[in-house]
KOLGU-4560 file (N, C-alpha, C; in nm, 3 decimals, padded with zeros to 5 digits):
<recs>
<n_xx: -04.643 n_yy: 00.022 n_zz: -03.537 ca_xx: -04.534 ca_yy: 00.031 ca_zz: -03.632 c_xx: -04.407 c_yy: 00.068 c_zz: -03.555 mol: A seq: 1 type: UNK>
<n_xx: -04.288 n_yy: 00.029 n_zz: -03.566 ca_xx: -04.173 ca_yy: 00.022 ca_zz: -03.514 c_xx: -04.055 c_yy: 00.100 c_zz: -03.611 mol: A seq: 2 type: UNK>
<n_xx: -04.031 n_yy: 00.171 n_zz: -03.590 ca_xx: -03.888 ca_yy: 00.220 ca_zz: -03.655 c_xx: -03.751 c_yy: 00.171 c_zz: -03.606 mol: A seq: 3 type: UNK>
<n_xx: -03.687 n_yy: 00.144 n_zz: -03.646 ca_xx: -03.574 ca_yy: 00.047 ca_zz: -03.636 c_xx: -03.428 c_yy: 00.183 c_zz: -03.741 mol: A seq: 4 type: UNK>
<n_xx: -03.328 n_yy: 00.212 n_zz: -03.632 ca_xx: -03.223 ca_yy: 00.310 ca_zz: -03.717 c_xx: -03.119 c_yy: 00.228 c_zz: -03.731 mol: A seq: 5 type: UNK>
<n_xx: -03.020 n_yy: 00.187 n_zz: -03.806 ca_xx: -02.874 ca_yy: 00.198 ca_zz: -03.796 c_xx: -02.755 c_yy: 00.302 c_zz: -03.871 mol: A seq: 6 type: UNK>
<n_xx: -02.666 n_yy: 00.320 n_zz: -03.795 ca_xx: -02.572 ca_yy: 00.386 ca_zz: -03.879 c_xx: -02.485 c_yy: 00.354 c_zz: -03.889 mol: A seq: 7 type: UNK>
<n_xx: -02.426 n_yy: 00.399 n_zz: -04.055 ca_xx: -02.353 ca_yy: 00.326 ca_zz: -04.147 c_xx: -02.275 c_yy: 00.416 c_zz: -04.219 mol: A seq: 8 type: UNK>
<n_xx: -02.159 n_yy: 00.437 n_zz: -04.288 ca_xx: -02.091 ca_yy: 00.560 ca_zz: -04.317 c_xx: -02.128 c_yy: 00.646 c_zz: -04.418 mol: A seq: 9 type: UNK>
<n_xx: -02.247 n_yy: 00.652 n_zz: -04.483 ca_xx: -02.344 ca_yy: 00.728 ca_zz: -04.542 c_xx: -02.449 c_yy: 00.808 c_zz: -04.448 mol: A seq: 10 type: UNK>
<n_xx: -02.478 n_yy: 00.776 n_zz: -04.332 ca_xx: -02.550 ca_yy: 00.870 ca_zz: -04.260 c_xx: -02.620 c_yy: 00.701 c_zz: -04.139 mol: A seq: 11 type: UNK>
<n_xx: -02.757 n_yy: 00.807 n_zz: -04.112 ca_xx: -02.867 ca_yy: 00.688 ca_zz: -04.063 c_xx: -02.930 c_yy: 00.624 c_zz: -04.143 mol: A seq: 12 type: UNK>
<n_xx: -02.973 n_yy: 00.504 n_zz: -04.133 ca_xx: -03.089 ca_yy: 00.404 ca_zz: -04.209 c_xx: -03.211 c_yy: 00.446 c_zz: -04.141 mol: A seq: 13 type: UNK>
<n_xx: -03.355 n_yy: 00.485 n_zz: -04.204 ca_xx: -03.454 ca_yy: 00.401 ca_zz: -04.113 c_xx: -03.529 c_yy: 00.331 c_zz: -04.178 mol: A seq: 14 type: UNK>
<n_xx: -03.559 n_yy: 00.202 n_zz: -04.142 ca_xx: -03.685 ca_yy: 00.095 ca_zz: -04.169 c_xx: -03.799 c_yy: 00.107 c_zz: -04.067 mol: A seq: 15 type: UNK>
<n_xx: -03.872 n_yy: 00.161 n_zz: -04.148 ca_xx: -03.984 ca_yy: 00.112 ca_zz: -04.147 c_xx: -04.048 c_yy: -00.037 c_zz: -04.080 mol: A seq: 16 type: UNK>
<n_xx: -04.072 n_yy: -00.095 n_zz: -03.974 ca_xx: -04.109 ca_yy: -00.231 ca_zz: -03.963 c_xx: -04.288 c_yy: -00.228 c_zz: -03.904 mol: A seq: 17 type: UNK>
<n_xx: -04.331 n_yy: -00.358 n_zz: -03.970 ca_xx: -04.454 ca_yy: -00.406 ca_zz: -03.923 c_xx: -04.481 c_yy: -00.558 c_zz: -03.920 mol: A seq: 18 type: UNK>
<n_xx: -04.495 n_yy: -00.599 n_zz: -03.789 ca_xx: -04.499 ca_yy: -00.746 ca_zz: -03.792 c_xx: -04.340 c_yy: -00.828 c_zz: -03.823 mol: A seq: 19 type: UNK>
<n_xx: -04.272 n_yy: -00.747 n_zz: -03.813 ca_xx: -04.127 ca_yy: -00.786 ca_zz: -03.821 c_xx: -04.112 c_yy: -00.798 c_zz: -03.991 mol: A seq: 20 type: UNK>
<n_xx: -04.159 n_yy: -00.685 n_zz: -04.088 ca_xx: -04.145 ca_yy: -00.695 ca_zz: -04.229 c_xx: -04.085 c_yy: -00.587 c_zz: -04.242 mol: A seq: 21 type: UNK>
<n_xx: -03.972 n_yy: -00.494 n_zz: -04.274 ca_xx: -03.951 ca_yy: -00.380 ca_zz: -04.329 c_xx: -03.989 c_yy: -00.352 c_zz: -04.470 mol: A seq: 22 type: UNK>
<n_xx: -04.095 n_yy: -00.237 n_zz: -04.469 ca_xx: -04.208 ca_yy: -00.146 ca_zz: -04.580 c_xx: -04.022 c_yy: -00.097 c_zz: -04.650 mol: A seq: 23 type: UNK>
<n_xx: -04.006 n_yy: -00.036 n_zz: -04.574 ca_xx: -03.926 ca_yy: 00.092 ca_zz: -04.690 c_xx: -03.816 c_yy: 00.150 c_zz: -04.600 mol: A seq: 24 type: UNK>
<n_xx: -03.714 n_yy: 00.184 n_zz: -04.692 ca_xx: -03.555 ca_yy: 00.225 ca_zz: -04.644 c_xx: -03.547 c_yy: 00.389 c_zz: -04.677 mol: A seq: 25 type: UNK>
<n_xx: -03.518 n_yy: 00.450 n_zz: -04.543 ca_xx: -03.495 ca_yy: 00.615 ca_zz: -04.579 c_xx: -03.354 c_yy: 00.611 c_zz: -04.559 mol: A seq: 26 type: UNK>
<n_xx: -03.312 n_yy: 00.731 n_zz: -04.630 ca_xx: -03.217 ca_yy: 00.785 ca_zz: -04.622 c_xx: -03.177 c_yy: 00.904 c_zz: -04.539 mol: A seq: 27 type: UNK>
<n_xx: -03.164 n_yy: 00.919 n_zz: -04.419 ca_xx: -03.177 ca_yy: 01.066 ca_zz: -04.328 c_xx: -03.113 c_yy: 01.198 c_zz: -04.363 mol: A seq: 28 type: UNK>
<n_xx: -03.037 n_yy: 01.149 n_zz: -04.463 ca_xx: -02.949 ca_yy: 01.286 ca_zz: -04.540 c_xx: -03.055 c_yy: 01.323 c_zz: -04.642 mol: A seq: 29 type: UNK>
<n_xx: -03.183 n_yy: 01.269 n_zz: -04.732 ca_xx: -03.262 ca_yy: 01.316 ca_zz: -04.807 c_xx: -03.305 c_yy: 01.458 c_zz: -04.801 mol: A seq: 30 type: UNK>
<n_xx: -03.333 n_yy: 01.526 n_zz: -04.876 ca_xx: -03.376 ca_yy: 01.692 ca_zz: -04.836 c_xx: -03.538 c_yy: 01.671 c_zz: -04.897 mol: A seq: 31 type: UNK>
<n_xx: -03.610 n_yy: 01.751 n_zz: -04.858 ca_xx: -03.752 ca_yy: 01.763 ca_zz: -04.886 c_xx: -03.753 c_yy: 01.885 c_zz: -04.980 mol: A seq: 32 type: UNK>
<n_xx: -03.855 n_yy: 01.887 n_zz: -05.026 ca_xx: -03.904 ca_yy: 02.007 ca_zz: -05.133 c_xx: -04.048 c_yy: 02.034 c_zz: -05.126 mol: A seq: 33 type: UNK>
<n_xx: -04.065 n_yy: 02.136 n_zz: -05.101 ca_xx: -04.203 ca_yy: 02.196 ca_zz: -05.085 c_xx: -04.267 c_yy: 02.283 c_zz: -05.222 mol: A seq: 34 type: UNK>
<n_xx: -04.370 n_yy: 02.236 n_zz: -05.296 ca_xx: -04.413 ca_yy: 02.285 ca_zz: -05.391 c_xx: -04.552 c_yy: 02.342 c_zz: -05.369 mol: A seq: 35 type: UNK>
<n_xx: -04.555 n_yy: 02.482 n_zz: -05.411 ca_xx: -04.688 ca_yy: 02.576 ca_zz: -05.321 c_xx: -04.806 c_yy: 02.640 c_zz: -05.488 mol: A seq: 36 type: UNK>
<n_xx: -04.900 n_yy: 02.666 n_zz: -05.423 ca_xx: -04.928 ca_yy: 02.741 ca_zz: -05.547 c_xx: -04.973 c_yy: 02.634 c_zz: -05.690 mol: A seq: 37 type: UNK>
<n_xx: -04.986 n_yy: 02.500 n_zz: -05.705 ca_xx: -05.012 ca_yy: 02.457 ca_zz: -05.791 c_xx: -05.158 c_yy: 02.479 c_zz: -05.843 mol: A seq: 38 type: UNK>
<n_xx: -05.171 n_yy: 02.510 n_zz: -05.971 ca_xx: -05.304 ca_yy: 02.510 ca_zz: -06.017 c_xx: -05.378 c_yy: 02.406 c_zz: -06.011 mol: A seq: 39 type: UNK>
<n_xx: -05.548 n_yy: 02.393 n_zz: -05.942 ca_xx: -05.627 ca_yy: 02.296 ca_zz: -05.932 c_xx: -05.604 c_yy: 02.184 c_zz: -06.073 mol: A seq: 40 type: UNK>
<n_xx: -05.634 n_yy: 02.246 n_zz: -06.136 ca_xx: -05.667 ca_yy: 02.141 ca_zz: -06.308 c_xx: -05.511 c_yy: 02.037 c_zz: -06.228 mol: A seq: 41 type: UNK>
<n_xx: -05.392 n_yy: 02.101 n_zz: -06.247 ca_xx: -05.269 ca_yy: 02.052 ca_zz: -06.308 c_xx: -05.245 c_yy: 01.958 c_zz: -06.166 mol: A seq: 42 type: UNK>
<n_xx: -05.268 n_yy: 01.987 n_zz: -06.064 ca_xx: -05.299 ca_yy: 01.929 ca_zz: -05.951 c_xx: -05.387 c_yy: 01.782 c_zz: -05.983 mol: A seq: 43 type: UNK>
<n_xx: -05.514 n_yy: 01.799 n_zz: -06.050 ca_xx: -05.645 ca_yy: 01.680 ca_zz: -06.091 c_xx: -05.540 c_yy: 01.600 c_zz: -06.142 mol: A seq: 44 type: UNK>
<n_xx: -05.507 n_yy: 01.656 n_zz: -06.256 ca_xx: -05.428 ca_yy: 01.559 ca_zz: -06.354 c_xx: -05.316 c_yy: 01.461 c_zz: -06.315 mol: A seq: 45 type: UNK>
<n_xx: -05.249 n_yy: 01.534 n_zz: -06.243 ca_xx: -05.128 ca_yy: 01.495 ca_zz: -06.133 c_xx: -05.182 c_yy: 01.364 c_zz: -06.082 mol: A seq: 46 type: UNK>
<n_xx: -05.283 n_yy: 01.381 n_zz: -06.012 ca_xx: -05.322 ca_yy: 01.290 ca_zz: -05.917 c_xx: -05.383 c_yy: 01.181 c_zz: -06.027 mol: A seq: 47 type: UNK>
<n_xx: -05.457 n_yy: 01.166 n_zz: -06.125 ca_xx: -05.508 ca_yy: 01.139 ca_zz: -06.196 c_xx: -05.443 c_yy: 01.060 c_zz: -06.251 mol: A seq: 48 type: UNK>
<n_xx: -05.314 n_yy: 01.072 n_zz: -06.284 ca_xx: -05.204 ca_yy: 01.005 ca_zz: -06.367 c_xx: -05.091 c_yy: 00.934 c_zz: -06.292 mol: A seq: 49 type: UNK>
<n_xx: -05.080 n_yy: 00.927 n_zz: -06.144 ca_xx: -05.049 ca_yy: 00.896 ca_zz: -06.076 c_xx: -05.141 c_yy: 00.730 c_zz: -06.003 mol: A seq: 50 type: UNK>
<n_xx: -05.219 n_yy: 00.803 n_zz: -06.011 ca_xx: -05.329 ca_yy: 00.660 ca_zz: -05.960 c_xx: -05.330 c_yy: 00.571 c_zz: -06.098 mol: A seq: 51 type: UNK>
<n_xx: -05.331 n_yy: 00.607 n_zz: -06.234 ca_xx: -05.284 ca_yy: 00.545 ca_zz: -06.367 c_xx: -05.210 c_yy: 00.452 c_zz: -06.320 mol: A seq: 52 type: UNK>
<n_xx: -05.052 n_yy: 00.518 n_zz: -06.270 ca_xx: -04.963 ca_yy: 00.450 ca_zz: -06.280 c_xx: -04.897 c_yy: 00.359 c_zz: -06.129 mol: A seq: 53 type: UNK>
<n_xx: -05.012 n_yy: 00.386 n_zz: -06.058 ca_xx: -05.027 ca_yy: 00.312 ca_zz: -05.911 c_xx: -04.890 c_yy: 00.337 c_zz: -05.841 mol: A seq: 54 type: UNK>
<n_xx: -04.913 n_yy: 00.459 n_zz: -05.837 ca_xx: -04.771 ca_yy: 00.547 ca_zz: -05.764 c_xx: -04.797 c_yy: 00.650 c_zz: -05.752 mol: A seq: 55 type: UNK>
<n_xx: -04.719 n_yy: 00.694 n_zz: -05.590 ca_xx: -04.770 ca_yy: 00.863 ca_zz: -05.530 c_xx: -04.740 c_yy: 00.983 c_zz: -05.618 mol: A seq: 56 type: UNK>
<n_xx: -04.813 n_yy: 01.055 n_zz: -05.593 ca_xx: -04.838 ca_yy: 01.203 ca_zz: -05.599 c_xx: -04.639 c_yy: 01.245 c_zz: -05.592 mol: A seq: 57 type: UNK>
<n_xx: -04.572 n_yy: 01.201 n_zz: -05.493 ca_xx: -04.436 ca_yy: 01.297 ca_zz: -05.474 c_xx: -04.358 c_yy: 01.160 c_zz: -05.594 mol: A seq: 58 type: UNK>
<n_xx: -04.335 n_yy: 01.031 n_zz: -05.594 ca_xx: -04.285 ca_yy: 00.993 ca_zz: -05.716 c_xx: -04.300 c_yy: 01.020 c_zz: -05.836 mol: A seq: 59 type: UNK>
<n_xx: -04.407 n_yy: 01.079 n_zz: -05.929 ca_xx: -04.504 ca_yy: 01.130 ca_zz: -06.038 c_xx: -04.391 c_yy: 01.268 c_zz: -06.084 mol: A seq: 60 type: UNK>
<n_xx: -04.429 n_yy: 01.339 n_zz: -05.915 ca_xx: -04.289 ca_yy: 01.488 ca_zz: -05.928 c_xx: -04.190 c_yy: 01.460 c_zz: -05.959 mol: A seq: 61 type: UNK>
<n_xx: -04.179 n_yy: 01.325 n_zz: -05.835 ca_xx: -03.968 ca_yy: 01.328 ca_zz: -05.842 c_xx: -03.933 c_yy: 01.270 c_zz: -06.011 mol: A seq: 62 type: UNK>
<n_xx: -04.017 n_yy: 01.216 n_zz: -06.072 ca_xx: -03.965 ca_yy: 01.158 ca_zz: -06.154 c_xx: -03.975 c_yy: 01.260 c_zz: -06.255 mol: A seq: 63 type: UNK>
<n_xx: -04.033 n_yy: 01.331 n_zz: -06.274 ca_xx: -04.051 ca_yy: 01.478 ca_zz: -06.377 c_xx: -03.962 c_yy: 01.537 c_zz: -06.383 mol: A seq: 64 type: UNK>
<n_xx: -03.906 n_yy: 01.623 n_zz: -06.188 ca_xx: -03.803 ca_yy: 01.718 ca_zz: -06.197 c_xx: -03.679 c_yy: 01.584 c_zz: -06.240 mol: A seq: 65 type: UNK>
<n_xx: -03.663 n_yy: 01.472 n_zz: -06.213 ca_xx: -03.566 ca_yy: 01.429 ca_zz: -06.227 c_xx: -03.524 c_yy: 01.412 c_zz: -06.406 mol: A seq: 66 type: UNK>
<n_xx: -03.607 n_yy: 01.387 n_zz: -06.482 ca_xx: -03.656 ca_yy: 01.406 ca_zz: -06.650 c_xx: -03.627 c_yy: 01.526 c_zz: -06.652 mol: A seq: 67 type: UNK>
<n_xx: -03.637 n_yy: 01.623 n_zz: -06.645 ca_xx: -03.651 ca_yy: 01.759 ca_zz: -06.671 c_xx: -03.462 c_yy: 01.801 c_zz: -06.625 mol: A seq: 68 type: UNK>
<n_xx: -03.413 n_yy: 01.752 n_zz: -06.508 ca_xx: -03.284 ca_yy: 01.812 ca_zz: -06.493 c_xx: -03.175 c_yy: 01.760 c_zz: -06.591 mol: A seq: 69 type: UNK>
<n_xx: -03.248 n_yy: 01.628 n_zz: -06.629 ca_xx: -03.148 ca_yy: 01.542 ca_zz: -06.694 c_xx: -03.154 c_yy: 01.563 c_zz: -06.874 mol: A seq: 70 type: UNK>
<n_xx: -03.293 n_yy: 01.606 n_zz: -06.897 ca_xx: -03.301 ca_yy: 01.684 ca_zz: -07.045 c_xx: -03.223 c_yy: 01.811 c_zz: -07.050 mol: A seq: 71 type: UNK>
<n_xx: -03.229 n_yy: 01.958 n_zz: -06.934 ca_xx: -03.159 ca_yy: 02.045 ca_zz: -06.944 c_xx: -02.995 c_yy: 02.016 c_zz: -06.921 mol: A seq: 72 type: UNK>
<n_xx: -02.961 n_yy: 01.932 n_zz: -06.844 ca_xx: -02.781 ca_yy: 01.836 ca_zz: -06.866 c_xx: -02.729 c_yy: 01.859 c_zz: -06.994 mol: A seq: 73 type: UNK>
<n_xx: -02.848 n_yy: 01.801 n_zz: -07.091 ca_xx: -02.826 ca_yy: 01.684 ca_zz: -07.187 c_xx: -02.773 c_yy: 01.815 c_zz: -07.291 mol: A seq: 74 type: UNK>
<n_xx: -02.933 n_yy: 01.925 n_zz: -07.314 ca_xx: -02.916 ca_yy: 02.052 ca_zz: -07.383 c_xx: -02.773 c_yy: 02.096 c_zz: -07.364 mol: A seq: 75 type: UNK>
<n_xx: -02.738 n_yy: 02.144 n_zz: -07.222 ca_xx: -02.644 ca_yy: 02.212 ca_zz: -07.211 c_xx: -02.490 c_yy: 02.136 c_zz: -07.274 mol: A seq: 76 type: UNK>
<n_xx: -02.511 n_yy: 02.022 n_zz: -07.241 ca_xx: -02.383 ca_yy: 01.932 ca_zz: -07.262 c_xx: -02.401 c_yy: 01.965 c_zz: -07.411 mol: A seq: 77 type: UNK>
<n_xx: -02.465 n_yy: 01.946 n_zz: -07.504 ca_xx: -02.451 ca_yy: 01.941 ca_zz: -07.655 c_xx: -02.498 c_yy: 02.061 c_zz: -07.712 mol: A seq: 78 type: UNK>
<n_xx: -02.533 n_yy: 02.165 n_zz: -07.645 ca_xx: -02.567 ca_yy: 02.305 ca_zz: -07.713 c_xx: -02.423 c_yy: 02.335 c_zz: -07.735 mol: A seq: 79 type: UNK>
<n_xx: -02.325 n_yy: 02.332 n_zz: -07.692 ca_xx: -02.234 ca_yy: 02.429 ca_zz: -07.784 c_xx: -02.098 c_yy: 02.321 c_zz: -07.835 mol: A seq: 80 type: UNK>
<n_xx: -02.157 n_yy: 02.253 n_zz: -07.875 ca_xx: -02.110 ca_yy: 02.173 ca_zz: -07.998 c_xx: -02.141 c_yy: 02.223 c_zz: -08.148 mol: A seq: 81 type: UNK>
<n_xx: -02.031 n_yy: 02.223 n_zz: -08.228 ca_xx: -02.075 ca_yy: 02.294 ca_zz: -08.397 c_xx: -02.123 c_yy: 02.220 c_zz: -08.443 mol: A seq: 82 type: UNK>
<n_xx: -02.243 n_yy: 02.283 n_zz: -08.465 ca_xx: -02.352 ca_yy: 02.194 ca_zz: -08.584 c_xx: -02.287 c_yy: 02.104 c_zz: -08.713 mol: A seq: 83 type: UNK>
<n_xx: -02.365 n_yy: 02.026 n_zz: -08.747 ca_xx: -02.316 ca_yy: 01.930 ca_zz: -08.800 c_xx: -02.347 c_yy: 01.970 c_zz: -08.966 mol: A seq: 84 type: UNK>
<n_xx: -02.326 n_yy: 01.983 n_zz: -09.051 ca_xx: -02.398 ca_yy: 02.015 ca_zz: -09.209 c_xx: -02.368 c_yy: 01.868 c_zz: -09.273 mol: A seq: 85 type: UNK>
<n_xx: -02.536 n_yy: 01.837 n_zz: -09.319 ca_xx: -02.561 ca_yy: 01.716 ca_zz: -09.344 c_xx: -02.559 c_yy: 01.728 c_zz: -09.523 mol: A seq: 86 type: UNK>
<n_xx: -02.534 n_yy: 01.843 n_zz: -09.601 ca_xx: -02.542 ca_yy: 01.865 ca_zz: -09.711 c_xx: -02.675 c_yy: 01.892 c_zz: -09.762 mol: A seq: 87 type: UNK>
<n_xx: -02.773 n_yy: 01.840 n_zz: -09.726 ca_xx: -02.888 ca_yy: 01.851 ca_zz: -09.733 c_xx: -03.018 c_yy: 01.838 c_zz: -09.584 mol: A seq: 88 type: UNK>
<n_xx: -03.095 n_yy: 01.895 n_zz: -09.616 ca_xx: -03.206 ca_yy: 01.932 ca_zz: -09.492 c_xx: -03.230 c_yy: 01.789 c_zz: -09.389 mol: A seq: 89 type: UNK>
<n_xx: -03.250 n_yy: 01.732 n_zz: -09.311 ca_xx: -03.278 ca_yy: 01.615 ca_zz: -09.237 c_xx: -03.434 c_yy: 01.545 c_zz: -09.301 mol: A seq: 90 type: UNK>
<n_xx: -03.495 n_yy: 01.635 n_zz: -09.360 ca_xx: -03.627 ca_yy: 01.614 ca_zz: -09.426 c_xx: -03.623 c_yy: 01.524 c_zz: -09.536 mol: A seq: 91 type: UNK>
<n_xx: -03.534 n_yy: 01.598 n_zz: -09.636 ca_xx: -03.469 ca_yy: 01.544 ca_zz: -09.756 c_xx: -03.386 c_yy: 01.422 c_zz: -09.719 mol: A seq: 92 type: UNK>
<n_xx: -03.277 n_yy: 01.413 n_zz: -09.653 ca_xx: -03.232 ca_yy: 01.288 ca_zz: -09.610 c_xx: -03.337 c_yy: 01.198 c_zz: -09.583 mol: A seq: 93 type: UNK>
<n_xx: -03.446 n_yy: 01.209 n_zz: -09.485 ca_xx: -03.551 ca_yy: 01.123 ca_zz: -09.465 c_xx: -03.632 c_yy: 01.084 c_zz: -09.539 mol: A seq: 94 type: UNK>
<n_xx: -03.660 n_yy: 01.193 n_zz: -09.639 ca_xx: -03.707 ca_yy: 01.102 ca_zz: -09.745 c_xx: -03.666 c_yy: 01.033 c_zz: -09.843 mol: A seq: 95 type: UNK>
<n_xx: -03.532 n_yy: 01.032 n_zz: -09.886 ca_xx: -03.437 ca_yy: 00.993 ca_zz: -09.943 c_xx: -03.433 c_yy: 00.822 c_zz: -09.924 mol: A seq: 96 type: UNK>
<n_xx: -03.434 n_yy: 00.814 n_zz: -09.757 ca_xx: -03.441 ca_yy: 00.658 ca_zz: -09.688 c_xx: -03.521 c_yy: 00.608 c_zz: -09.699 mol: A seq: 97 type: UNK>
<n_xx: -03.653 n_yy: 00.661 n_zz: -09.700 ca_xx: -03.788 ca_yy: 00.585 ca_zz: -09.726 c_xx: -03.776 c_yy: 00.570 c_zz: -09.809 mol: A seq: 98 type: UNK>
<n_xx: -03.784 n_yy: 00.633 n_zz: -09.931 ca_xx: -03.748 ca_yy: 00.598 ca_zz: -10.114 c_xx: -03.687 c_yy: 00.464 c_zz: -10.113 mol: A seq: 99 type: UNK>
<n_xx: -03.530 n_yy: 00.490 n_zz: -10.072 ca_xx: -03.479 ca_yy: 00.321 ca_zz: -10.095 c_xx: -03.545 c_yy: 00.225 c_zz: -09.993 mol: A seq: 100 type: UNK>
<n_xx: -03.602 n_yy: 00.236 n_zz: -09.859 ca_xx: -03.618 ca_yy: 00.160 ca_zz: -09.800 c_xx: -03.753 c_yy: 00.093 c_zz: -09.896 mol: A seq: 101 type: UNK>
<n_xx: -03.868 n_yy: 00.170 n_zz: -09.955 ca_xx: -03.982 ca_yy: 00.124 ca_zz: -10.002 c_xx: -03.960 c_yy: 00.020 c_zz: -10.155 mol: A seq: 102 type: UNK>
<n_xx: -03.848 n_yy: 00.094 n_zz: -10.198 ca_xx: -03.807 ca_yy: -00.039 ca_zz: -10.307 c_xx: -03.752 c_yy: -00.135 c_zz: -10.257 mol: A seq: 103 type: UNK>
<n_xx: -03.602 n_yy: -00.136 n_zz: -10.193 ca_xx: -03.582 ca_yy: -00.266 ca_zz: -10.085 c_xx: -03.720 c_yy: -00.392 c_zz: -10.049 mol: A seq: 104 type: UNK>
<n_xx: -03.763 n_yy: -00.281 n_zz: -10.053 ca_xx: -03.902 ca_yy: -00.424 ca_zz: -09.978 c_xx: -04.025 c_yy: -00.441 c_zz: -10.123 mol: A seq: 105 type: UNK>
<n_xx: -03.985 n_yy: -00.359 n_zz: -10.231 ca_xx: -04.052 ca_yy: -00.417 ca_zz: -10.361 c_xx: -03.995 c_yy: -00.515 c_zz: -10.425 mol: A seq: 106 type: UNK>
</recs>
């Protein structure tokens, strides 16, 4: 296997080469993350759901913490916005829609 660098005004490239095919493009500015201490079960599952989805163990993570930073964004961005008063409960509205939606279609 051959590693092959160039640099470019974002940092270094490296490819990956085999047989003159480049596998995969790093980024040399990437930072690593070390996760210690995981419980066996949650570990099984991990792996478990990963081979599901025919993708590693660290994509499975990255894509979680990356879900997870972008749900707490989302919270923070719209937690302190004033609630909205709909006049009535979201329950009541919902059932309100089904009502007309179920005659609509009688």
């Amino acid at each position: 296997m051959t590693l092959l660098f160039w640099t470019c005004w974002f940092g270094v490239v490296a490819f990956k080469d085999v047989a003159g095919m480049p596998l995969a493009c790093y980024f040399a500015y990437m930072a690593n993350i070390q996760v210690k201490n995981i419980p066996e079960k949650l570990h099984n599952r991990l792996r478990r759901y990963a081979k599901e989805q025919d993708c590693t163990l660290g994509e499975i993570v990255l894509e979680a913490i990356e879900r997870e930073v972008a749900r707490r964004e989302w919270h923070k961005r719209f937690s302190g916005r004033p609630p909205t008063e709909l006049g009535s409960s979201a329950a009541e509205l919902l059932e309100q829609e089904r009502r007309q939606r179920d005659s609509d279609l009688s």
